[in-house]
Structures are given as structure tokens and as C-alpha cells.
PyMOL CGO cylinders between C-alpha atoms (Angstrom):
from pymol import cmd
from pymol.cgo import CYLINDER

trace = [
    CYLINDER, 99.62, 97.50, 124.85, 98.67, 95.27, 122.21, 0.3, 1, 1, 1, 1, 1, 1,
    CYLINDER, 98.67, 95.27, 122.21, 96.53, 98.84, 120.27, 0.3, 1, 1, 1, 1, 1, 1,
    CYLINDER, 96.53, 98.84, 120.27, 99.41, 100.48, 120.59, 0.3, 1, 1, 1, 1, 1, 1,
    CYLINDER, 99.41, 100.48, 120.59, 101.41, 97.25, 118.70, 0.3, 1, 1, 1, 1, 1, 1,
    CYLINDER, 101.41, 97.25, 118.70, 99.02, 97.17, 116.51, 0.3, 1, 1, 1, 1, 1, 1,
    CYLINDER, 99.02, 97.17, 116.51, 99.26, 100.90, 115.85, 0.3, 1, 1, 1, 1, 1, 1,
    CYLINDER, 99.26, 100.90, 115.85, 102.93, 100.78, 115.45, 0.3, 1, 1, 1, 1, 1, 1,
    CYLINDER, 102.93, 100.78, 115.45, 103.17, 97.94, 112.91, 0.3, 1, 1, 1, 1, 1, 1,
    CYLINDER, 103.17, 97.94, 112.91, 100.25, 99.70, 110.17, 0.3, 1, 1, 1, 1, 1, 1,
    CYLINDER, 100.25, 99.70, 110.17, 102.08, 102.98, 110.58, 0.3, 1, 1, 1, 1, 1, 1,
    CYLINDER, 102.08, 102.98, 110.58, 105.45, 101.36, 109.83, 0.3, 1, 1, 1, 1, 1, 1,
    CYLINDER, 105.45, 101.36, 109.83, 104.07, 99.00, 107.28, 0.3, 1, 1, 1, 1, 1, 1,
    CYLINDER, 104.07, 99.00, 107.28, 102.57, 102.26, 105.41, 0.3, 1, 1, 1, 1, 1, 1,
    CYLINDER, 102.57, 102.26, 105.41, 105.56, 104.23, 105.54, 0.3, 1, 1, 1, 1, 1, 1,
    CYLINDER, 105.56, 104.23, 105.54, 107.25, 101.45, 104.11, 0.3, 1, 1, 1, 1, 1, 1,
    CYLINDER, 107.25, 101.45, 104.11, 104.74, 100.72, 101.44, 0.3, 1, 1, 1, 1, 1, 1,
    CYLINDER, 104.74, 100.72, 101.44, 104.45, 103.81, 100.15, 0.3, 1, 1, 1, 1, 1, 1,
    CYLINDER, 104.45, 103.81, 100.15, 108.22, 104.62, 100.81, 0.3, 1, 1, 1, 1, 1, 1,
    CYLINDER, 108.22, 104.62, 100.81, 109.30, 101.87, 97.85, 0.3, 1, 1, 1, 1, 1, 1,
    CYLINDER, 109.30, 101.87, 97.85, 106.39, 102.71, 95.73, 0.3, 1, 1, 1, 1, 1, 1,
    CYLINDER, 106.39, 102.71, 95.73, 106.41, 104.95, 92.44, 0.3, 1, 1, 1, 1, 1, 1,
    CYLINDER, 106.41, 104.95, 92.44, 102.64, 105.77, 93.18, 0.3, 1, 1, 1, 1, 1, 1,
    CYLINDER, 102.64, 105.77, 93.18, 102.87, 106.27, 96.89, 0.3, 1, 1, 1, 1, 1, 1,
    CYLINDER, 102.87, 106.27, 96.89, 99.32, 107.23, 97.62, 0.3, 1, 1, 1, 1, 1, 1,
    CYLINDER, 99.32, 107.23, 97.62, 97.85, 104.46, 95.00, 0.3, 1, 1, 1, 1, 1, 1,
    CYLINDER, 97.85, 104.46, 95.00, 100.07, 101.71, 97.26, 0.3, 1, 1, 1, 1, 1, 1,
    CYLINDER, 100.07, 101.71, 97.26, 99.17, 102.87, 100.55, 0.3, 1, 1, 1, 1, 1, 1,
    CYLINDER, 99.17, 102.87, 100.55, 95.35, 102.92, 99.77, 0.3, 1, 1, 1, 1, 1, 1,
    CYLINDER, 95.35, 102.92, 99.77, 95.07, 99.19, 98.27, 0.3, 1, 1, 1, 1, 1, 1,
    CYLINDER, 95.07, 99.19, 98.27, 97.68, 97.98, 100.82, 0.3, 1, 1, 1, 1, 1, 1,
    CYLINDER, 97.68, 97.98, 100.82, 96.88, 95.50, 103.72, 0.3, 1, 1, 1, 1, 1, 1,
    CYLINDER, 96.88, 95.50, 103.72, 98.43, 98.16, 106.43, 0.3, 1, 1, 1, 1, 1, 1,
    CYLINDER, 98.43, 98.16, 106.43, 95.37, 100.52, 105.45, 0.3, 1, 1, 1, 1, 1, 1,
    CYLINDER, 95.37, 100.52, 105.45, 92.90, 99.99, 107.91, 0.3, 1, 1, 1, 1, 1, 1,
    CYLINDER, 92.90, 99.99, 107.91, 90.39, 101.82, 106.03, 0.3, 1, 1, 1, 1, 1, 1,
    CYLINDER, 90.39, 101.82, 106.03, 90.14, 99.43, 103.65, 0.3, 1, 1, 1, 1, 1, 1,
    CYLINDER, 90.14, 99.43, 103.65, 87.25, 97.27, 104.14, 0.3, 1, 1, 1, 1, 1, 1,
    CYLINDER, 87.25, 97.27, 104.14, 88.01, 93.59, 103.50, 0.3, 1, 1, 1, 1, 1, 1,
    CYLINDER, 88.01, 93.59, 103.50, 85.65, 90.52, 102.36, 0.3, 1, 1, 1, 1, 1, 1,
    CYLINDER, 85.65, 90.52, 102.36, 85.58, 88.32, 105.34, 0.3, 1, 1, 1, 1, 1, 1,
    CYLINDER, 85.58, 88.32, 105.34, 86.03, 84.55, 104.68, 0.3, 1, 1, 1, 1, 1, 1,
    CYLINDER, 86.03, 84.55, 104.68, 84.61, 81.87, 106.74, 0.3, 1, 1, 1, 1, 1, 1,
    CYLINDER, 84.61, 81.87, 106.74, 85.89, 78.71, 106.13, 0.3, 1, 1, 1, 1, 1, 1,
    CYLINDER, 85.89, 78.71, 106.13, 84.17, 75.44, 107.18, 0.3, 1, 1, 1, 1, 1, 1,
    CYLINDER, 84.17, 75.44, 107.18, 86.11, 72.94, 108.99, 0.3, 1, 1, 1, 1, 1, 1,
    CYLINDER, 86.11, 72.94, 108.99, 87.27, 70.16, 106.59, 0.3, 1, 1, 1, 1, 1, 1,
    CYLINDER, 87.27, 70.16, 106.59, 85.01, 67.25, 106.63, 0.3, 1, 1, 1, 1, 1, 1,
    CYLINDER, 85.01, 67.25, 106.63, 82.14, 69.32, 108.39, 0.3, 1, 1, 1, 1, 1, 1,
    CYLINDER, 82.14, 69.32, 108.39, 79.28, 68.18, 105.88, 0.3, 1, 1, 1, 1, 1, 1,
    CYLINDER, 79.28, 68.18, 105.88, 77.83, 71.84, 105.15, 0.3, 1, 1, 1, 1, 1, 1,
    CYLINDER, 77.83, 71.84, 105.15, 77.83, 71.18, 101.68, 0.3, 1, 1, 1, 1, 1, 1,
    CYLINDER, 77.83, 71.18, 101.68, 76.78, 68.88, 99.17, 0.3, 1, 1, 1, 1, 1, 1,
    CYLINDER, 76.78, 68.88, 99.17, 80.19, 67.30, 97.17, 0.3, 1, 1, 1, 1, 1, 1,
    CYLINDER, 80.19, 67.30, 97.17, 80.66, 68.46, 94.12, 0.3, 1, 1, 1, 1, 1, 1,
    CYLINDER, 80.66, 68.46, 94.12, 79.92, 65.84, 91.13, 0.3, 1, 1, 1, 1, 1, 1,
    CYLINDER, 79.92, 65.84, 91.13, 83.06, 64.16, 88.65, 0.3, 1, 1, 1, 1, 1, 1,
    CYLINDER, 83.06, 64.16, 88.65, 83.59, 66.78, 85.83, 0.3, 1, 1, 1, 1, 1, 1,
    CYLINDER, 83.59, 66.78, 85.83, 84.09, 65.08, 82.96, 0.3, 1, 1, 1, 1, 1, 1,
    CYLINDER, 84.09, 65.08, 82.96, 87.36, 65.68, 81.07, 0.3, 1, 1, 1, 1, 1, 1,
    CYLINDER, 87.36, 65.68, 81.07, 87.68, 68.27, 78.69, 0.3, 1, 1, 1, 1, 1, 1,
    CYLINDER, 87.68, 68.27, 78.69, 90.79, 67.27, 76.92, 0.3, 1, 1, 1, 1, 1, 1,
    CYLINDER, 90.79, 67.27, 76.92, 90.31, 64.51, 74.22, 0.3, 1, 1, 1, 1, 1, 1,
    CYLINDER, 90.31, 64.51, 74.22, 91.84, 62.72, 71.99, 0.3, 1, 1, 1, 1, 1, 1,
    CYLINDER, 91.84, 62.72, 71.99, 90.88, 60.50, 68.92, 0.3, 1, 1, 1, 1, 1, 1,
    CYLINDER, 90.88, 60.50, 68.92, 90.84, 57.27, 70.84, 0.3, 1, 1, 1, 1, 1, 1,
    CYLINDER, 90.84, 57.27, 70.84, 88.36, 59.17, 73.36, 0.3, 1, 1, 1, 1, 1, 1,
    CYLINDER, 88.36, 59.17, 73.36, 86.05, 59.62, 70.28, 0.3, 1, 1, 1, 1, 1, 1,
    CYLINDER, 86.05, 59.62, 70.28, 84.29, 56.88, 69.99, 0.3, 1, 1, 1, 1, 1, 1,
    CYLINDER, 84.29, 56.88, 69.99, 83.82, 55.98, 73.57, 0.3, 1, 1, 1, 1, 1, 1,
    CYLINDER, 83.82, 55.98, 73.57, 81.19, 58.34, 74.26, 0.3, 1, 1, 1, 1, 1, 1,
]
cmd.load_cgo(trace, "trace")
């Protein structure tokens, strides 16, 4: 049941992509209802997880003449 769902809402979500599109074909292949387009997967770590080192301070880039002289 949940194919056939699934199957229902990509056909209606083309139709309606390319439906209230000027460049109906050009829509329907970059939309997110195409499920031939192949899509970077993104694996997130879980926050505080440690599978990273932290990034260092930046130092700022925007200066001003009082910032001169404190280098």
C-alpha cells in the first residue's frame, strides 16, 4: 500500500511540476518527484558525537584603524 502511495504522490507531484512550468520537461527532470534523479546522500553525525576535530577561531576579516596596530 505504501508503493502504491508512494507512486501516487511522484506522479501527481510531476504532473503538477511540469503543469505550472514554462519548460515542462526541463522542471520535471531536475525536480524532487523524478525518481530518476540520483541524489547525493547526506549523513549527518549526531551533534556532540566527537567524529571530528573542532574547527579553530578564524580570525576576523573586517578591520578597522583602531584594529591596526594591535596585531
Amino acid at each position: 500500500m505504501s508503493g502504491f502511495l508512494a507512486t501516487l504522490v511522484a506522479f501527481v507531484g510531476l504532473y503538477l511540476v511540469s503543469l505550472l512550468s514554462f519548460d515542462a520537461r526541463k522542471s520535471a527532470e531536475s525536480s524532487r518527484f523524478n525518481v530518476h534523479q540520483k541524489r547525493p546522500s547526506e549523513k549527518r553525525a549526531a551533534p556532540g558525537s566527537g567524529n571530528g576535530a573542532a574547527r579553530p577561531a578564524q580570525r576576523p576579516t573586517f578591520r578597522t584603524l583602531a584594529d591596526l596596530g594591535s596585531d
